[in-house]
C-alpha angles and dihedrals in degrees: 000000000000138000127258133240102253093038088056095050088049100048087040088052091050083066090262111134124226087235092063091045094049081038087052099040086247103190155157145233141148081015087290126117120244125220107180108209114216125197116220096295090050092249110140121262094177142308125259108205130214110217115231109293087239103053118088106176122090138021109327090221137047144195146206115244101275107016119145135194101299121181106236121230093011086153091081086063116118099220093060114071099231114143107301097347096130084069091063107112107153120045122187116205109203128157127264137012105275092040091059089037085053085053092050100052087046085055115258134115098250121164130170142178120267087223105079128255107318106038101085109147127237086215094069101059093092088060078074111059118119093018125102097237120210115181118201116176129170116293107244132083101289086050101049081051091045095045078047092058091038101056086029081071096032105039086175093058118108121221117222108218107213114210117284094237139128110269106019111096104141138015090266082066097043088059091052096060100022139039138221092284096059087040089056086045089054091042096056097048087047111122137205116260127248118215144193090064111205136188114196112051105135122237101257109205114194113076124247111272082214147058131041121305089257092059092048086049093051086045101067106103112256083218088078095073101031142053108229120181137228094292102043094270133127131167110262123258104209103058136023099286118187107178121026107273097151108107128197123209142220088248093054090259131129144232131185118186094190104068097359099244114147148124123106144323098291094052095045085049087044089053098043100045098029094245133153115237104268089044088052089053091053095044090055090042097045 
């Protein structure tokens, strides 16, 4: 099978490179686009198909009878012995094929699940031993719970915050707008995620007796400078934040997925008053 012209120019001008789709057996056929998925020793499982770009009627993806979540691109692993897969430090996980195909062309190890944004396996965590793993999903709801069950799994794993700005929902968008060097920015500032959100835990007001000034400091309640709602979540205070995408934490840390800020109480008091780190602990302790 091979891949039609239109196909090809829309996939080209989503940053994928006619080398990976010729690399990845990119194809066509009955107008839809083919994207064969391969197990560990590249051998097809089955195919997920795109339906034409100009189509807008019906489900956006496909399968063949029988097919099941499949981690796409699990070749690259390091703990599989596939061509120079023991090179392999850094993994992105995205979501969606050509999202992980655009990564690729642009240079980085990305891999994601064929099943969408929150069906990511425990059985694959062992695929990601030795590597250094990012996650980067869309920015929307399906992809925060996503990025939440990910890093639930892979408490190590860093989650690269892409900008909060119209237009830009996925990595596809980020490489229309940015290049590498913005991508690498994004990457070194990427945290890792907290996880167990909570809600209700109440402001305490009187300071720990124990512990090192640095502890007491990390132990004022980051509630006490911020409003969070009923789910954990505030508007973020460092960038132009629309819709709530600061998260607290059970261990009284923060997260924001807008603009990737995040840590505990003395970072969040450094940020906000412009303060170096010994100045932020004697403003919390004052």
């Amino acid at each position: 099978m091979s891949l039609n012209q239109n196909h090809k120019n829309w996939l080209i001008n989503r940053g994928i490179t006619e080398e990976i789709l010729n690399d990845f057996d990119i194809s066509s056929a009955y107008n839809r686009i083919v994207i064969p998925i391969r197990d560990q020793n590249g051998i097809i499982l089955f195919n997920k198909y795109r339906r034409d770009p100009e189509e807008i009627e019906g489900p956006k993806y496909t399968y063949d009878t029988g097919a099941t979540v499949k981690l796409f691109n699990i070749r690259i692993l390091p703990t599989l012995q596939y061509l120079g897969a023991t090179e392999v430090k850094k993994v992105i996980i995205c979501e969606g094929e050509l999202d992980a195909l655009c990564l690729i062309a642009h240079g980085y190890n990305a891999v994601t699940s064929t099943g969408g944004a929150q069906s990511f396996q425990r059985d694959w965590i062992p695929f990601f031993v030795g590597v250094e793993v990012f996650v980067c999903l869309d920015h929307d709801k399906a992809g925060e719970q996503g990025t939440m069950k990910i890093t639930q799994m892979i408490p190590e794993a860093k989650v690269i915050p892409l900008p909060d700005e119209v237009g830009i929902k996925d990595v596809t968008d980020f490489f229309r707008k940015y290049d590498n060097k913005m991508f690498d920015a994004l990457m070194k500032v990427a945290q890792i995620q907290l996880t167990n959100p909570v809600a209700d835990e109440k402001p305490i007001t009187k300071r720990s007796k124990v512990g090192t000034r640095i502890q007491q400091a990390k132990d004022v309640p980051i509630g006490n400078f911020i409003k969070f709602n009923s789910t954990g979540k505030a508007k973020c205070p460092f960038h132009t934040d629309k819709t709530p995408s600061l998260q607290r934490y059970k261990n009284n840390t923060w997260y924001c997925f807008g603009c990737g800020a995040g840590r505990d109480t003395i970072d969040f008091i450094m940020k906000r008053e412009n303060l170096n780190f010994n100045e932020a602990i004697d403003f919390l302790l004052q």
